[in-house]
VOPAGU-2260 file (C-alpha; in pm, 1 decimal, decimal comma):
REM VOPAGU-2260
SITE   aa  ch    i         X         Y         Z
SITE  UNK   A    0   14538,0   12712,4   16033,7
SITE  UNK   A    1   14325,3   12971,1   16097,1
SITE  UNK   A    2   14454,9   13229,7   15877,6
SITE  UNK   A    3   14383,0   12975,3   15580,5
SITE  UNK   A    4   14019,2   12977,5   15740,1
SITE  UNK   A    5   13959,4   13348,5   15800,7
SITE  UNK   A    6   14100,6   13357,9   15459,6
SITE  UNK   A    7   13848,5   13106,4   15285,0
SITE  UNK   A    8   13599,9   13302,0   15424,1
SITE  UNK   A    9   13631,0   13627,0   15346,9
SITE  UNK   A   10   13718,7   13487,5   14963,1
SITE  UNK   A   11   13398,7   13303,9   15030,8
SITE  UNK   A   12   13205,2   13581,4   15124,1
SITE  UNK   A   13   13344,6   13839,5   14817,6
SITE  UNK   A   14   13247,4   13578,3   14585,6
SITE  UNK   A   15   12864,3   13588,3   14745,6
SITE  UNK   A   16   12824,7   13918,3   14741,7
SITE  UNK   A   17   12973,0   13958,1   14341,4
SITE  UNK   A   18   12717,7   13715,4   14257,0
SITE  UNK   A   19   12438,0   13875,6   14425,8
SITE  UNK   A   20   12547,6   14236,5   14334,8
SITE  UNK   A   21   12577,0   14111,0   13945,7
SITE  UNK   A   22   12193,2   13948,0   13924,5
SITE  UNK   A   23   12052,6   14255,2   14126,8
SITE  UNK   A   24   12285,1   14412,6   13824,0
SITE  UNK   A   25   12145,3   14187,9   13556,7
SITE  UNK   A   26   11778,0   14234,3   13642,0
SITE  UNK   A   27   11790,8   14640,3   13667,2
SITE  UNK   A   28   11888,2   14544,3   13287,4
């Protein structure tokens, strides 16, 4: 159980910080 959760999170987090690195990204555009 929490294996699935640890690995939620961490998929949860990678996703976050993709999105945040590709505006900061998008606006240096």
């Amino acid at each position: 159980m929490n294996t699935f959760y640890l690995i939620g999170a961490i998929a949860a987090a990678g996703l976050l910080v993709y999105l945040v690195v590709a505006l900061v990204k998008a606006e240096d555009l």
